[in-house]
mmCIF entry with sequence, helices, sheets and N, C-alpha, C, O atoms, coordinates in Angstrom:
data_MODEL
# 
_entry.id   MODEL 
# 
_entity.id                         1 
_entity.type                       polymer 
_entity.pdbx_number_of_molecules   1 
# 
_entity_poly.entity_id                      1 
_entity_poly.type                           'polypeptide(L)' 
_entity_poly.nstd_linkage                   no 
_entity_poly.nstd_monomer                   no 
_entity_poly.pdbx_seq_one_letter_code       
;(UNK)(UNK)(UNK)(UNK)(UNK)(UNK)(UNK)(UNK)(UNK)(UNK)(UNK)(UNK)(UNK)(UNK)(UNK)(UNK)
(UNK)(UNK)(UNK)(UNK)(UNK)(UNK)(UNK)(UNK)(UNK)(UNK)(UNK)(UNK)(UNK)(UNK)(UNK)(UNK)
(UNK)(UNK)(UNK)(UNK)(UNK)(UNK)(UNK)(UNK)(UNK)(UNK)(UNK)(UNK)(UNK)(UNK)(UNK)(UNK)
(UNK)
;
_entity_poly.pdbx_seq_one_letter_code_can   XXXXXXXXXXXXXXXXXXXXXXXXXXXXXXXXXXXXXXXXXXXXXXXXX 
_entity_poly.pdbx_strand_id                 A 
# 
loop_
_entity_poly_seq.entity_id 
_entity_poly_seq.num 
_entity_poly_seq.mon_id 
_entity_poly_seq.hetero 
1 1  UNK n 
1 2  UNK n 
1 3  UNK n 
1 4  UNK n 
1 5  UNK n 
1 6  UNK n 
1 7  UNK n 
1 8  UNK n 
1 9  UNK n 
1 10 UNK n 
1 11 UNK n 
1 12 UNK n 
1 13 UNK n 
1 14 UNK n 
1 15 UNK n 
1 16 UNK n 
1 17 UNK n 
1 18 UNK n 
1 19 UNK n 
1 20 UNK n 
1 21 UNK n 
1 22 UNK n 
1 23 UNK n 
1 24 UNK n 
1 25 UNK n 
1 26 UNK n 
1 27 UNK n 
1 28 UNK n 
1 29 UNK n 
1 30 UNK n 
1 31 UNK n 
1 32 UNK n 
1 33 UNK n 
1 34 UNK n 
1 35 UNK n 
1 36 UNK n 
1 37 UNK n 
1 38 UNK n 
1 39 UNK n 
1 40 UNK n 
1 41 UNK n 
1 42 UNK n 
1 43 UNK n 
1 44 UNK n 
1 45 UNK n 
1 46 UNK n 
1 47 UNK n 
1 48 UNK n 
1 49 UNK n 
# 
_struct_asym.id          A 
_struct_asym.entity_id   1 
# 
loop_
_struct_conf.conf_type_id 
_struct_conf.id 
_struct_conf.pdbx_PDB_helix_id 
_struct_conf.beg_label_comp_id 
_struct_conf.beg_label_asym_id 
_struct_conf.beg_label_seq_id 
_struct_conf.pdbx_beg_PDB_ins_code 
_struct_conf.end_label_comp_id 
_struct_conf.end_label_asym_id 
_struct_conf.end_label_seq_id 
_struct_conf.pdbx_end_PDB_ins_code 
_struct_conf.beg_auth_comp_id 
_struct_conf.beg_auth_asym_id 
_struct_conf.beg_auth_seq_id 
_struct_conf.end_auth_comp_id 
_struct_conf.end_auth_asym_id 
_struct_conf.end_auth_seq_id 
_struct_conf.pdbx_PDB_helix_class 
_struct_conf.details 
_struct_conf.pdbx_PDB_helix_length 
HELX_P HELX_P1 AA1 UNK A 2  ? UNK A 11 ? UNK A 2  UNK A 11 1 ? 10 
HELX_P HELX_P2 AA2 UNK A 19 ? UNK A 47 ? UNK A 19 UNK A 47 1 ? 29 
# 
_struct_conf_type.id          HELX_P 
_struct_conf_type.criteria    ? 
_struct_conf_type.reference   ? 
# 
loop_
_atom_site.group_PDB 
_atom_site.id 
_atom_site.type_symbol 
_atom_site.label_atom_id 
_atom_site.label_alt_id 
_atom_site.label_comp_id 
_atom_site.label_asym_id 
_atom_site.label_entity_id 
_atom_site.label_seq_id 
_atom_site.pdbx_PDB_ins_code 
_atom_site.Cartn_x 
_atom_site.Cartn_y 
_atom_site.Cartn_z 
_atom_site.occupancy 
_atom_site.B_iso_or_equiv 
_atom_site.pdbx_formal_charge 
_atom_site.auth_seq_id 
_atom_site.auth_comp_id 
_atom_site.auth_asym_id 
_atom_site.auth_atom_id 
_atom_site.pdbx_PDB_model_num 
ATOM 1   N N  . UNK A 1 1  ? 0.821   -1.201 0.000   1.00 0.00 ? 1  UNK A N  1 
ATOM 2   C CA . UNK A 1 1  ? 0.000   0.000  0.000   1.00 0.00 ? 1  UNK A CA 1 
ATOM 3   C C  . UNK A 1 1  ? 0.861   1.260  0.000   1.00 0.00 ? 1  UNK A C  1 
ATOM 4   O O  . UNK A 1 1  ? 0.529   2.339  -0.490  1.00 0.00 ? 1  UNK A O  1 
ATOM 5   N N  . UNK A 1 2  ? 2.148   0.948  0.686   1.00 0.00 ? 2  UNK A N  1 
ATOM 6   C CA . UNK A 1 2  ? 2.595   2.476  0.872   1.00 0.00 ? 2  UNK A CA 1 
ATOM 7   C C  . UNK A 1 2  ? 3.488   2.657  -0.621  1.00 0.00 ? 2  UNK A C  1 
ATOM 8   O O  . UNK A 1 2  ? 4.023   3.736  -0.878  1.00 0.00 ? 2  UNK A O  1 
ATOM 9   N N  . UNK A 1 3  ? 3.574   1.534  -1.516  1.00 0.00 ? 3  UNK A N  1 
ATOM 10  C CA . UNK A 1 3  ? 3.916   1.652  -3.279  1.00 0.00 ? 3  UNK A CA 1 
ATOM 11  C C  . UNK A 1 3  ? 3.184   2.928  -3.761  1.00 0.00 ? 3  UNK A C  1 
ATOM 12  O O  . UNK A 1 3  ? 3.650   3.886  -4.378  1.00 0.00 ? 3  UNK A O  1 
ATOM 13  N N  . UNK A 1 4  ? 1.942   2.707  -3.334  1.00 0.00 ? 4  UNK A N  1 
ATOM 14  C CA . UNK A 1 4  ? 0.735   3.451  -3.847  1.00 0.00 ? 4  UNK A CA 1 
ATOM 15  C C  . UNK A 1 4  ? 0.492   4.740  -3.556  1.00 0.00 ? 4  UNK A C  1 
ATOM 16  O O  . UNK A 1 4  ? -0.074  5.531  -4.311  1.00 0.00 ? 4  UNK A O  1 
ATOM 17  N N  . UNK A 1 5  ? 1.035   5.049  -2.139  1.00 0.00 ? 5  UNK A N  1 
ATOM 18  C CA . UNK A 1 5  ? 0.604   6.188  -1.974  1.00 0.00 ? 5  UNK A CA 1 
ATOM 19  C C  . UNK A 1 5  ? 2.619   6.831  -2.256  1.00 0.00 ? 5  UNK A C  1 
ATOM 20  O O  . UNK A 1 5  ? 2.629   8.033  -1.990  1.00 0.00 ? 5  UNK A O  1 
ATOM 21  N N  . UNK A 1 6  ? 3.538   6.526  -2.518  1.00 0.00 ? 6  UNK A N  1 
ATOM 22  C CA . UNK A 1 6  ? 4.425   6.768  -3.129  1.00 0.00 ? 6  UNK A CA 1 
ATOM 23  C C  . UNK A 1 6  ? 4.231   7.440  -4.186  1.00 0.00 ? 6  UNK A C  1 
ATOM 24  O O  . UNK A 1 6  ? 4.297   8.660  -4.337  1.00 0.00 ? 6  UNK A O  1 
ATOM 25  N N  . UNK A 1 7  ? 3.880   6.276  -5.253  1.00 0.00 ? 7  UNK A N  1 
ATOM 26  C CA . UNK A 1 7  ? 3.116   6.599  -6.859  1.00 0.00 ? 7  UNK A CA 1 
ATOM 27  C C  . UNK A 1 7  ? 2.803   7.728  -7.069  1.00 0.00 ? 7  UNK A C  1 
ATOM 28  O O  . UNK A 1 7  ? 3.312   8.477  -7.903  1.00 0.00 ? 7  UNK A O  1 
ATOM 29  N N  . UNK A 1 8  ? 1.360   8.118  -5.847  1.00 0.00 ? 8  UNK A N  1 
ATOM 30  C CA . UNK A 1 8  ? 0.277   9.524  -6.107  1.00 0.00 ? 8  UNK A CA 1 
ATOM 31  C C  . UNK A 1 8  ? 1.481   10.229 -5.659  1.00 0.00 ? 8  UNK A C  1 
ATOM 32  O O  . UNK A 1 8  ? 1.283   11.307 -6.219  1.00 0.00 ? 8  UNK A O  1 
ATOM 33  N N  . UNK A 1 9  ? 2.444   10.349 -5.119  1.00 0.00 ? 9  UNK A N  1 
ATOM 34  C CA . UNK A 1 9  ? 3.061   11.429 -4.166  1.00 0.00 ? 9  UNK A CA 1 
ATOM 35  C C  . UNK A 1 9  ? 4.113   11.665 -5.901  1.00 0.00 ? 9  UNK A C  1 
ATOM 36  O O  . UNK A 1 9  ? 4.610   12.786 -6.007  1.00 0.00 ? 9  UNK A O  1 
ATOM 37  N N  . UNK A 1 10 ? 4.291   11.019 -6.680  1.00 0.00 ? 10 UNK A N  1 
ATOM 38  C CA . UNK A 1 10 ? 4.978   10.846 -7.904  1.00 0.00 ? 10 UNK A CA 1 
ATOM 39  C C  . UNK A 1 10 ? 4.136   11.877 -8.644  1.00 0.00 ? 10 UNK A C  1 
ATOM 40  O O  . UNK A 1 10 ? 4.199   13.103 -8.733  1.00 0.00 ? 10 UNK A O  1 
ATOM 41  N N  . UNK A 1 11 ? 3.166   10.766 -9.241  1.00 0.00 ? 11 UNK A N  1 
ATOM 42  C CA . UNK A 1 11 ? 2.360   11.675 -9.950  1.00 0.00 ? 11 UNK A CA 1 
ATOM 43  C C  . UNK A 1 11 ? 2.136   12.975 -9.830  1.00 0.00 ? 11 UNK A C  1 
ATOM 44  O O  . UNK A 1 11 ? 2.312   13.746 -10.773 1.00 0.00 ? 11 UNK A O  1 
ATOM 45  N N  . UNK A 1 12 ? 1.629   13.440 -8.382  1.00 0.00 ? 12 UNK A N  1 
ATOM 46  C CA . UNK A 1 12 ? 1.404   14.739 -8.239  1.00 0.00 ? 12 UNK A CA 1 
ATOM 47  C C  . UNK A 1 12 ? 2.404   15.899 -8.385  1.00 0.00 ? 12 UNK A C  1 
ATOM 48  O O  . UNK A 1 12 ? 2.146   17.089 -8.208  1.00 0.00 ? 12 UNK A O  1 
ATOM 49  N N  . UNK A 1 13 ? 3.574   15.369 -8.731  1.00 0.00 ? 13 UNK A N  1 
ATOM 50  C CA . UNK A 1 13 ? 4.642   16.428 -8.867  1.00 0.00 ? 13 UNK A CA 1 
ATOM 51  C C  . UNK A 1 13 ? 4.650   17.001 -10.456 1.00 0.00 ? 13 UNK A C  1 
ATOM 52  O O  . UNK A 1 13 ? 3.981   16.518 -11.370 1.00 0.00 ? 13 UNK A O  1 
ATOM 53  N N  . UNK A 1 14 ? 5.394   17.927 -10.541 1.00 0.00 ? 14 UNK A N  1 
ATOM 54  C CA . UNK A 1 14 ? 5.122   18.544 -12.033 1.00 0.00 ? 14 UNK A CA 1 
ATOM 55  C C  . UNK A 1 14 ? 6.567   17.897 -12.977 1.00 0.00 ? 14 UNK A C  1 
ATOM 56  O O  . UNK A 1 14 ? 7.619   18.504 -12.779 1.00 0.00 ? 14 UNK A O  1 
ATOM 57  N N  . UNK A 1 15 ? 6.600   16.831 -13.861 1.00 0.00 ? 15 UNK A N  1 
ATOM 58  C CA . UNK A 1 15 ? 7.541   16.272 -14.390 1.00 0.00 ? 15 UNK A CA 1 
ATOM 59  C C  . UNK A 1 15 ? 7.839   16.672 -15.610 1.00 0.00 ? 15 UNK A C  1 
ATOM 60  O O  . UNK A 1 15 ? 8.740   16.156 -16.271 1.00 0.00 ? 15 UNK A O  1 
ATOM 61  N N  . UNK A 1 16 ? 6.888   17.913 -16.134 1.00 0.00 ? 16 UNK A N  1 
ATOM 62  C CA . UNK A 1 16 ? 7.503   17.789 -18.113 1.00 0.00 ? 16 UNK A CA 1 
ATOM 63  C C  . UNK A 1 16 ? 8.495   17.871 -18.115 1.00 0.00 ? 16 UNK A C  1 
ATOM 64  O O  . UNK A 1 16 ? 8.857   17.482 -19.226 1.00 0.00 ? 16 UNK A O  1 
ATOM 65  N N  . UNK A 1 17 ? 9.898   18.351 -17.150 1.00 0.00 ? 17 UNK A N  1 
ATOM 66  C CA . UNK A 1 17 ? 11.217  18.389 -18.194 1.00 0.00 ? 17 UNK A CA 1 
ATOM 67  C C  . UNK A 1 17 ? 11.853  17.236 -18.045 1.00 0.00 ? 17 UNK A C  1 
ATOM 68  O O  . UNK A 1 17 ? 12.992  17.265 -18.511 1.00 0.00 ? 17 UNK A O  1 
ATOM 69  N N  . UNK A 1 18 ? 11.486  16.088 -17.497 1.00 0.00 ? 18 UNK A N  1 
ATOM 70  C CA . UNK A 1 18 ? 12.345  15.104 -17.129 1.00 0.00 ? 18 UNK A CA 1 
ATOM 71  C C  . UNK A 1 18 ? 11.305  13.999 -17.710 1.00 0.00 ? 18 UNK A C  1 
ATOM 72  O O  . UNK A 1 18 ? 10.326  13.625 -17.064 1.00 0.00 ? 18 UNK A O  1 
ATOM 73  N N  . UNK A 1 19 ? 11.626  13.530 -18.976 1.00 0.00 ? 19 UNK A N  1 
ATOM 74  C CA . UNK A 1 19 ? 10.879  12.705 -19.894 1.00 0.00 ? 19 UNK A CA 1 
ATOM 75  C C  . UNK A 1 19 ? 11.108  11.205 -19.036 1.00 0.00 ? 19 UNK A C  1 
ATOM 76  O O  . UNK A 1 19 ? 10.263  10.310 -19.076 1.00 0.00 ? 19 UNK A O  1 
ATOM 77  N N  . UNK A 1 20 ? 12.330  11.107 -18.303 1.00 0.00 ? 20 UNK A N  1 
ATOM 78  C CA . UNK A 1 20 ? 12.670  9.506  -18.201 1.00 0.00 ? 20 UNK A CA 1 
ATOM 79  C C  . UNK A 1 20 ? 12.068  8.919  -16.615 1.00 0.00 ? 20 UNK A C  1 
ATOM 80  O O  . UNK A 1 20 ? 11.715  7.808  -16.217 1.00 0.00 ? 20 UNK A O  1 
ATOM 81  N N  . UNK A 1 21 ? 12.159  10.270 -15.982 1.00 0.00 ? 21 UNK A N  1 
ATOM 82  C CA . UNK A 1 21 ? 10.914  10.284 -14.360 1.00 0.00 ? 21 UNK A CA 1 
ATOM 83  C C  . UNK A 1 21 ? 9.850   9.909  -14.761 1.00 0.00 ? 21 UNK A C  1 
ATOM 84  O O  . UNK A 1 21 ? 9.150   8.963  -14.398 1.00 0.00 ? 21 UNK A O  1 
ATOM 85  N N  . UNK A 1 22 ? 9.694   10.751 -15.623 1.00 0.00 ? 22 UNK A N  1 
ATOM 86  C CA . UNK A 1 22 ? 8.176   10.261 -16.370 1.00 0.00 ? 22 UNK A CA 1 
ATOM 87  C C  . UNK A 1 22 ? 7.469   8.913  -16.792 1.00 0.00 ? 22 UNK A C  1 
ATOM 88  O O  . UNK A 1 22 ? 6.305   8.536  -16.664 1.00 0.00 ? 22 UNK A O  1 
ATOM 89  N N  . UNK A 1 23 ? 8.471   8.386  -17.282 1.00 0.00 ? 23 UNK A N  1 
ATOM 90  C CA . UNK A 1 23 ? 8.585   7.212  -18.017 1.00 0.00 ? 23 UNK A CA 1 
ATOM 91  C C  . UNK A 1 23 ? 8.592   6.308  -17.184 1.00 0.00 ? 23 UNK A C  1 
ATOM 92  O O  . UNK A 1 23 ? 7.792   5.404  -17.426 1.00 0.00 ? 23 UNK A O  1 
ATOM 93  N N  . UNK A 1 24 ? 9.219   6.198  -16.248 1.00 0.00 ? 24 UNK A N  1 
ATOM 94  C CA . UNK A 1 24 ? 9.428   5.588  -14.964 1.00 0.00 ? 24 UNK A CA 1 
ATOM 95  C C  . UNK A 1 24 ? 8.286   5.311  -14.039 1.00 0.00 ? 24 UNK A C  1 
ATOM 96  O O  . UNK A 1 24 ? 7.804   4.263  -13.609 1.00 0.00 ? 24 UNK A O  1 
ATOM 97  N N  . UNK A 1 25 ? 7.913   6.972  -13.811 1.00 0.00 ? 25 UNK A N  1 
ATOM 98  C CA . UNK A 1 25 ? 6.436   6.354  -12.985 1.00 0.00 ? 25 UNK A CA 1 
ATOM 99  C C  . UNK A 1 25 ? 5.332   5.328  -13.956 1.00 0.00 ? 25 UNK A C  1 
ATOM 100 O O  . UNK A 1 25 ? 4.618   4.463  -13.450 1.00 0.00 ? 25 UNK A O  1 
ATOM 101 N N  . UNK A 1 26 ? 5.377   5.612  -15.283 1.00 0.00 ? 26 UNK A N  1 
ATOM 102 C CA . UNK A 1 26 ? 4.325   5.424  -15.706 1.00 0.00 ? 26 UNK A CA 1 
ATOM 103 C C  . UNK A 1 26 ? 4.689   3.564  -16.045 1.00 0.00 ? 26 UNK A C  1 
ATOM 104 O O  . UNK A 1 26 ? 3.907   2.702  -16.446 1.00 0.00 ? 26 UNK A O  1 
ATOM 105 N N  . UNK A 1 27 ? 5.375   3.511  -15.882 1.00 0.00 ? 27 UNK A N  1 
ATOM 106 C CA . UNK A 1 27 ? 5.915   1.945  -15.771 1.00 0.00 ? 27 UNK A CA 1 
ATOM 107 C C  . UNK A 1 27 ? 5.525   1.399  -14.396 1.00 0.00 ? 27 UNK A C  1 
ATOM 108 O O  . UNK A 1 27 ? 4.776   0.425  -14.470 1.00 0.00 ? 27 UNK A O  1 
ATOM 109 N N  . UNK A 1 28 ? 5.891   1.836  -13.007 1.00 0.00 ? 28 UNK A N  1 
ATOM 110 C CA . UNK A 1 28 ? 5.175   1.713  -12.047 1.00 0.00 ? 28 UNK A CA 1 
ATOM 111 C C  . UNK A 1 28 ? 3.978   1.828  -11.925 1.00 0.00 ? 28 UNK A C  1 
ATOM 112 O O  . UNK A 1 28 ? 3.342   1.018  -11.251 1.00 0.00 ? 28 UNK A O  1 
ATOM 113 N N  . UNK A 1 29 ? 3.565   2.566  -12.370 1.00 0.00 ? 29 UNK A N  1 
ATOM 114 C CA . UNK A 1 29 ? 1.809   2.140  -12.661 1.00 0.00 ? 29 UNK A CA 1 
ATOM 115 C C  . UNK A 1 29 ? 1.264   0.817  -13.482 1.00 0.00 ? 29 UNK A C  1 
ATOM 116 O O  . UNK A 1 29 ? 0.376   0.004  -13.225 1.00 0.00 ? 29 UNK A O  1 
ATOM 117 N N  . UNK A 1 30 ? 2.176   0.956  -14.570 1.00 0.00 ? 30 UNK A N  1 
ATOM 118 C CA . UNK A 1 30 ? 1.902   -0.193 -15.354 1.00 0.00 ? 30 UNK A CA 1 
ATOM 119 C C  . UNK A 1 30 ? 2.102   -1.910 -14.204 1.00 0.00 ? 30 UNK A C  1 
ATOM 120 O O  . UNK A 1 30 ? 1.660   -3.027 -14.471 1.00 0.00 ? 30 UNK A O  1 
ATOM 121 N N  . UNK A 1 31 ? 2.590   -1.643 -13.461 1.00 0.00 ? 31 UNK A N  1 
ATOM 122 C CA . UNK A 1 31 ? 3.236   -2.892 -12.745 1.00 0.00 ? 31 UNK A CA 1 
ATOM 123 C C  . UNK A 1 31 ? 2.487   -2.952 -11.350 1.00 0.00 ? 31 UNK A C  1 
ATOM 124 O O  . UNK A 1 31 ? 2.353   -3.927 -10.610 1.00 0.00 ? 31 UNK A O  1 
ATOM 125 N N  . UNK A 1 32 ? 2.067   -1.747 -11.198 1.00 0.00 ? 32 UNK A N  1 
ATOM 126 C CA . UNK A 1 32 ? 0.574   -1.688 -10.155 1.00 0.00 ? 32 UNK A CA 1 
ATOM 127 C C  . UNK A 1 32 ? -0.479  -2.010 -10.286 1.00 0.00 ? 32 UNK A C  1 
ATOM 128 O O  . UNK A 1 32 ? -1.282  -2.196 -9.372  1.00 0.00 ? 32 UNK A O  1 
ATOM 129 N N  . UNK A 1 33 ? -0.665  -2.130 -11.390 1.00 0.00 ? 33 UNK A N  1 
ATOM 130 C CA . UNK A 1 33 ? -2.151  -2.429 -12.208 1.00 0.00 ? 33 UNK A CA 1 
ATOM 131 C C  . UNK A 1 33 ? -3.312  -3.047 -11.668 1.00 0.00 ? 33 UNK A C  1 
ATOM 132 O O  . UNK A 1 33 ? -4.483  -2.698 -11.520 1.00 0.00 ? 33 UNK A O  1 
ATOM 133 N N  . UNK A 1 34 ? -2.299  -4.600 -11.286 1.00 0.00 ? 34 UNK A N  1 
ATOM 134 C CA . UNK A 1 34 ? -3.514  -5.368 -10.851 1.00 0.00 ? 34 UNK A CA 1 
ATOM 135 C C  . UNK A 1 34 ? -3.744  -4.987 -9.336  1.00 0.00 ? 34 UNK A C  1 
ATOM 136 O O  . UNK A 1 34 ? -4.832  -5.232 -8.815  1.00 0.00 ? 34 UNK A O  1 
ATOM 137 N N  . UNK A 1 35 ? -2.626  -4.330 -8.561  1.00 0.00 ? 35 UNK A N  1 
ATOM 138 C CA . UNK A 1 35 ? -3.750  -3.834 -7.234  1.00 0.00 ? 35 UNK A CA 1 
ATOM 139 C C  . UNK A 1 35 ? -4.383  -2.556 -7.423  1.00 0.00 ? 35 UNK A C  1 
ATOM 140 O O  . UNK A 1 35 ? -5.083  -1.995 -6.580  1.00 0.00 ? 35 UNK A O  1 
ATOM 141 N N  . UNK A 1 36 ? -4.114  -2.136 -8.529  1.00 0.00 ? 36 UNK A N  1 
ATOM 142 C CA . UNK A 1 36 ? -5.084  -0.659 -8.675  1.00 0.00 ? 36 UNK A CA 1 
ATOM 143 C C  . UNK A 1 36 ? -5.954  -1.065 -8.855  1.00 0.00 ? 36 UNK A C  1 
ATOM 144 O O  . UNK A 1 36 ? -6.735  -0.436 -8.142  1.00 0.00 ? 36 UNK A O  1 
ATOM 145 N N  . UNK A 1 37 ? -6.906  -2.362 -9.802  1.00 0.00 ? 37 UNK A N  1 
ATOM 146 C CA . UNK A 1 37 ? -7.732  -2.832 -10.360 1.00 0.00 ? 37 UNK A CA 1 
ATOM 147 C C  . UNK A 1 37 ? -8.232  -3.572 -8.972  1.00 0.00 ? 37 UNK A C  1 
ATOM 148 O O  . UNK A 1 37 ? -9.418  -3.294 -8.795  1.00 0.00 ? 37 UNK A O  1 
ATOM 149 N N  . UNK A 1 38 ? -7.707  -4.431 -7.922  1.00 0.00 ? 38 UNK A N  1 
ATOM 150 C CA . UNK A 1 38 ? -8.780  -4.545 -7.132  1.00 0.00 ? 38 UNK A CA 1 
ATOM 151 C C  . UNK A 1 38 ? -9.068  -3.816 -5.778  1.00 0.00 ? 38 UNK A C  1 
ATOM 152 O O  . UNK A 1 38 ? -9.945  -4.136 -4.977  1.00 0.00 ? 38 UNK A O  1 
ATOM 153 N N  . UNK A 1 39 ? -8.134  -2.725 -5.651  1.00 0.00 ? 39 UNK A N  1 
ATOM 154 C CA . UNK A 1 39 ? -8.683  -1.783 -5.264  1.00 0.00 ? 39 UNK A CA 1 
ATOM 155 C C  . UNK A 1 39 ? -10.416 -0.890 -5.555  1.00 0.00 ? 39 UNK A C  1 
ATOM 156 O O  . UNK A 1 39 ? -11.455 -0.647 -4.940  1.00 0.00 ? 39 UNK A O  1 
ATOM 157 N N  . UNK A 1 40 ? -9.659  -0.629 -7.185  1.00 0.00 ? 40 UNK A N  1 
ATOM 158 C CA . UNK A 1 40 ? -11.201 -0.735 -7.681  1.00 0.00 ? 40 UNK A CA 1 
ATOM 159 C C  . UNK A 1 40 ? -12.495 -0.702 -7.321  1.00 0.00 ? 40 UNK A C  1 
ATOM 160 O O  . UNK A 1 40 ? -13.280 0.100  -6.815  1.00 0.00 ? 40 UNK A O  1 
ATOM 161 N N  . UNK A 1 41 ? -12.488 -2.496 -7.983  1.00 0.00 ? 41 UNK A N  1 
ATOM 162 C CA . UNK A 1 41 ? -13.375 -3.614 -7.577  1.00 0.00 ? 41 UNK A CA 1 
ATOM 163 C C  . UNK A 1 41 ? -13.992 -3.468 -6.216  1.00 0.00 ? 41 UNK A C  1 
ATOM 164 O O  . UNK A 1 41 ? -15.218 -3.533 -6.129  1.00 0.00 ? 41 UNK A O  1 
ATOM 165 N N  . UNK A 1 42 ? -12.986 -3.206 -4.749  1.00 0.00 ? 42 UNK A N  1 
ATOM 166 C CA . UNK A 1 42 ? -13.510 -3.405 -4.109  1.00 0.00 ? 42 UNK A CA 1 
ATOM 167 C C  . UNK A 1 42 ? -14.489 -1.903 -3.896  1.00 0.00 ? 42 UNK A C  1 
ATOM 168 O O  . UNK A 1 42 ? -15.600 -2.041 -3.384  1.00 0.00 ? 42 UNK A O  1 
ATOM 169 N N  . UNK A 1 43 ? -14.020 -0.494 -4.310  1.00 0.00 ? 43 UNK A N  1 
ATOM 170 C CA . UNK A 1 43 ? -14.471 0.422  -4.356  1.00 0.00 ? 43 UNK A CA 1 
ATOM 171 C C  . UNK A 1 43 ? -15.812 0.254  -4.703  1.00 0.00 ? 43 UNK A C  1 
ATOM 172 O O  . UNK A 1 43 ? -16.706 0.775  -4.036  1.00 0.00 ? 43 UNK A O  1 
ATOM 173 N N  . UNK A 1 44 ? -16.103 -0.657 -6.017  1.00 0.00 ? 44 UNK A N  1 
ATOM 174 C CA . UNK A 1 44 ? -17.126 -0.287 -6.893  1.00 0.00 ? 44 UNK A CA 1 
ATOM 175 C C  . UNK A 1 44 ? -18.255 -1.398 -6.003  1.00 0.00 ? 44 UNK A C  1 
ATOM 176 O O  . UNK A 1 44 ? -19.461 -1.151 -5.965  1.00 0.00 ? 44 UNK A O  1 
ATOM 177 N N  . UNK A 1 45 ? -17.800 -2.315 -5.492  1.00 0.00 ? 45 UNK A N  1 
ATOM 178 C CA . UNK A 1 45 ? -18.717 -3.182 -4.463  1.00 0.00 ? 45 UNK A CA 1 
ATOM 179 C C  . UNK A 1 45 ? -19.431 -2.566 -3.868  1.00 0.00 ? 45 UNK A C  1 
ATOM 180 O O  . UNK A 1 45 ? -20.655 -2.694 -3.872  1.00 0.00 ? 45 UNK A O  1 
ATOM 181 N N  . UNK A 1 46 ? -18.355 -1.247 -2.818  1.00 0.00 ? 46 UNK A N  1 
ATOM 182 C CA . UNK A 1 46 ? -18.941 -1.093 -1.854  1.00 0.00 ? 46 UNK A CA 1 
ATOM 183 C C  . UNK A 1 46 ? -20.268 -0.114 -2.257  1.00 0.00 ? 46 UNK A C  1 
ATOM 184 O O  . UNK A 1 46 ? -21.267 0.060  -1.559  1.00 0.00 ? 46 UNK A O  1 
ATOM 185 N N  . UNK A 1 47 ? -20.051 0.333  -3.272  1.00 0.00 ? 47 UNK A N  1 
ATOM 186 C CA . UNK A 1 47 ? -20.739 1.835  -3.768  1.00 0.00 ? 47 UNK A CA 1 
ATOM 187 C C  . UNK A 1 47 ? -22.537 0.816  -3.815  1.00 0.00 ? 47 UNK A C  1 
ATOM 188 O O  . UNK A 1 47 ? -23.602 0.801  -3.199  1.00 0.00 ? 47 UNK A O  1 
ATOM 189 N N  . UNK A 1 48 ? -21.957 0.211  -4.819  1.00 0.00 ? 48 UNK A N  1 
ATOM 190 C CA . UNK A 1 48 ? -23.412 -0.951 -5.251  1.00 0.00 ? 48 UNK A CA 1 
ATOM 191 C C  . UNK A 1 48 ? -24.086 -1.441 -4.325  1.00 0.00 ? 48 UNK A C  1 
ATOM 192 O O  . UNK A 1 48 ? -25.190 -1.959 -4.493  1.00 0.00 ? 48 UNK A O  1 
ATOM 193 N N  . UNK A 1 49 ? -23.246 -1.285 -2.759  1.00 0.00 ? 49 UNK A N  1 
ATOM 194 C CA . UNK A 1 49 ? -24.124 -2.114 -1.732  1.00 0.00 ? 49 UNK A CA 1 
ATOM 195 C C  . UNK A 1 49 ? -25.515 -0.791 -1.316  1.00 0.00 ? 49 UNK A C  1 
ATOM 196 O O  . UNK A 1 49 ? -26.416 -1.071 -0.525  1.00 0.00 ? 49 UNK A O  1 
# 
Protein backbone atom coordinates (compact mmCIF):
# COMPACT_ATOMS: atom_id res chain seq x y z
CA UNK A 1 0.00 0.00 0.00
CA UNK A 2 2.60 2.48 0.87
CA UNK A 3 3.92 1.65 -3.28
CA UNK A 4 0.73 3.45 -3.85
CA UNK A 5 0.60 6.19 -1.97
CA UNK A 6 4.43 6.77 -3.13
CA UNK A 7 3.12 6.60 -6.86
CA UNK A 8 0.28 9.52 -6.11
CA UNK A 9 3.06 11.43 -4.17
CA UNK A 10 4.98 10.85 -7.90
CA UNK A 11 2.36 11.67 -9.95
CA UNK A 12 1.40 14.74 -8.24
CA UNK A 13 4.64 16.43 -8.87
CA UNK A 14 5.12 18.54 -12.03
CA UNK A 15 7.54 16.27 -14.39
CA UNK A 16 7.50 17.79 -18.11
CA UNK A 17 11.22 18.39 -18.19
CA UNK A 18 12.34 15.10 -17.13
CA UNK A 19 10.88 12.70 -19.89
CA UNK A 20 12.67 9.51 -18.20
CA UNK A 21 10.91 10.28 -14.36
CA UNK A 22 8.18 10.26 -16.37
CA UNK A 23 8.59 7.21 -18.02
CA UNK A 24 9.43 5.59 -14.96
CA UNK A 25 6.44 6.35 -12.99
CA UNK A 26 4.32 5.42 -15.71
CA UNK A 27 5.92 1.95 -15.77
CA UNK A 28 5.17 1.71 -12.05
CA UNK A 29 1.81 2.14 -12.66
CA UNK A 30 1.90 -0.19 -15.35
CA UNK A 31 3.24 -2.89 -12.74
CA UNK A 32 0.57 -1.69 -10.15
CA UNK A 33 -2.15 -2.43 -12.21
CA UNK A 34 -3.51 -5.37 -10.85
CA UNK A 35 -3.75 -3.83 -7.23
CA UNK A 36 -5.08 -0.66 -8.67
CA UNK A 37 -7.73 -2.83 -10.36
CA UNK A 38 -8.78 -4.55 -7.13
CA UNK A 39 -8.68 -1.78 -5.26
CA UNK A 40 -11.20 -0.74 -7.68
CA UNK A 41 -13.38 -3.61 -7.58
CA UNK A 42 -13.51 -3.41 -4.11
CA UNK A 43 -14.47 0.42 -4.36
CA UNK A 44 -17.13 -0.29 -6.89
CA UNK A 45 -18.72 -3.18 -4.46
CA UNK A 46 -18.94 -1.09 -1.85
CA UNK A 47 -20.74 1.84 -3.77
CA UNK A 48 -23.41 -0.95 -5.25
CA UNK A 49 -24.12 -2.11 -1.73
Amino acid sequence: MYELRDLRNEIAQDYESNDQLAINILNNIFELKNELEKILNSVNSLIEK
